[in-house]
C-alpha angles and dihedrals in degrees: 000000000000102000089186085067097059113101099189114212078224095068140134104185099125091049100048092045087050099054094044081064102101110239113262086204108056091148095093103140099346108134125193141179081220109053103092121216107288093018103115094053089052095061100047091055092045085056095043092055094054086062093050093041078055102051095046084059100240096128137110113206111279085326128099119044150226126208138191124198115236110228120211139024097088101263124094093248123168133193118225137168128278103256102242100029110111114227094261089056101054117110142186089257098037098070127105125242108216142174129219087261088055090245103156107239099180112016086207128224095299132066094232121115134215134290107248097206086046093054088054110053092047099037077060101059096026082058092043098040131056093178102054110092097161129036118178118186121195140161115196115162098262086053094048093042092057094039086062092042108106088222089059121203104356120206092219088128140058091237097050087058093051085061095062130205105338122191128231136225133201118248100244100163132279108331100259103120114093087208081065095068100076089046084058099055098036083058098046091046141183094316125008121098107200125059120193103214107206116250096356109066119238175252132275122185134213138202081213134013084254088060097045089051090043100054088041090056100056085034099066086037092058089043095057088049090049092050080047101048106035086068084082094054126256092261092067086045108107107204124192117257118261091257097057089043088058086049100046084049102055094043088056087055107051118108107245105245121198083327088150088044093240084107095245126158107229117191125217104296097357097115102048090037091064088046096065089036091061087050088053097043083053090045087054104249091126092210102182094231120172096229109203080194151025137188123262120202100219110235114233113246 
């Protein structure tokens, strides 16, 4: 009799499997001079953030990084990951406070330090660009495999023109080299968001950490489709006209506004974000998200 087949009624497995999930939120109570207003929460939501870009399988290993610019206090801060944590270990409290200059503000909860490559590629664009909260860089197989193609991102998909224009940098080894940091932000330039970087796969920007999420997400759905769809050659690709990809694009970037009826203003990528954020919070992850709604199960008269 196979024993590993029995499911007991009696069973506990789902509690037990939830509370082995480390807190996302591990800020409860703690107070701190350095903790700027809105801090904690964003935190939380960069956190937050690791565990989704996880469990959507886009990491490598404890390489690649997100960031989130800190608001407030007057000094250009930014919160990055502990080099050597891999993404279903960081936590609220784990992340590292920096400034532009890589000087470490708030060590975290954990001894480990920065990754320099890491530092370099967001300290560019946070310095460059006053807009940009949130930078996610990431290289899965389907990323890196459009960022060598000579075509380039195609917008042969629905999700790839809700991207928008996006910009391009030469591979010119690891980002290590601080001279590299204007070329960064020449390439990225005054208003994409996303920047394919050749041969190494890419970074897409946010105004918050929901729109980063959000333009990653179709991103690395349009790139799937593209690895897909180039093995037929791209003179068997049908692509959109300019006009529809103008369209596509503007309708991608619209605030949802009252969509659900309940006239709430939803930024780019907040409603599906908190989606995402209540699934967590059942699976255990206890995000400390802010959430602006949440459902009510209307009762039957």
């Amino acid at each position: 009799m196979d024993l590993t087949a029995v499911s007991p009624k009696s069973s506990l497995g789902n509690f037990i499997k939830a509370s082995t999930v480390t807190p996302v939120n591990d800020l409860k109570g703690v107070k701190s001079p350095r903790f700027v207003d809105g801090e904690k929460l964003l935190r939380c939501k960069l956190a937050s953030l690791y565990r989704l870009v996880d469990l959507c399988g886009w990491t490598h290993g404890i390489f690649n990084h997100i960031s989130a610019r800190i608001d407030g206090g007057g000094h250009e801060h930014f919160l990055i990951n502990p080099f050597g944590m891999l993404y279903h270990e960081v936590t609220a409290s784990s992340l590292i406070k920096v400034d532009l200059k890589g000087e470490v503000i708030d060590q975290g909860s954990t001894l480990f330090g920065f990754n320099r490559a890491g530092f370099t590629l967001h300290s560019a664009i946070h310095a460059a660009r006053a807009d940009i909260k949130c930078v996610i860089h990431i290289h899965t197989p389907a990323a890196t495999a459009v960022s060598a193609m000579k075509c380039g991102f195609l917008p042969l998909s629905e999700e790839s023109m809700i991207c928008g224009n996006v910009s391009y940098h030469d591979f010119q080894g690891i980002f290590i080299d601080e001279n590299e940091k204007q070329v960064l932000a020449n390439d990225l330039g005054p208003q994409n968001k996303i920047m394919v970087l050749h041969n190494h796969g890419i970074a897409v920007c946010g105004e918050t950490i929901e729109e980063a999420f959000y333009l990653t997400f179709n991103f690395m759905a349009a790139c799937e489709a593209q690895v897909r769809a180039i093995s037929v050659g791209l003179k068997n690709i049908v692509l959109p006209s300019d006009e529809a990809q103008v369209k596509a694009q503007s309708s991608g970037n619209k605030e949802k506004t009252g969509a659900d009826r309940s006239g709430v203003v939803w930024k780019k990528g907040e409603i599906e974000f908190e989606a995402l954020m209540r699934t967590m919070d059942r699976l255990g992850y206890r995000t400390g998200y802010d959430y602006k709604l949440m459902p009510v199960v209307k009762k039957q008269e």
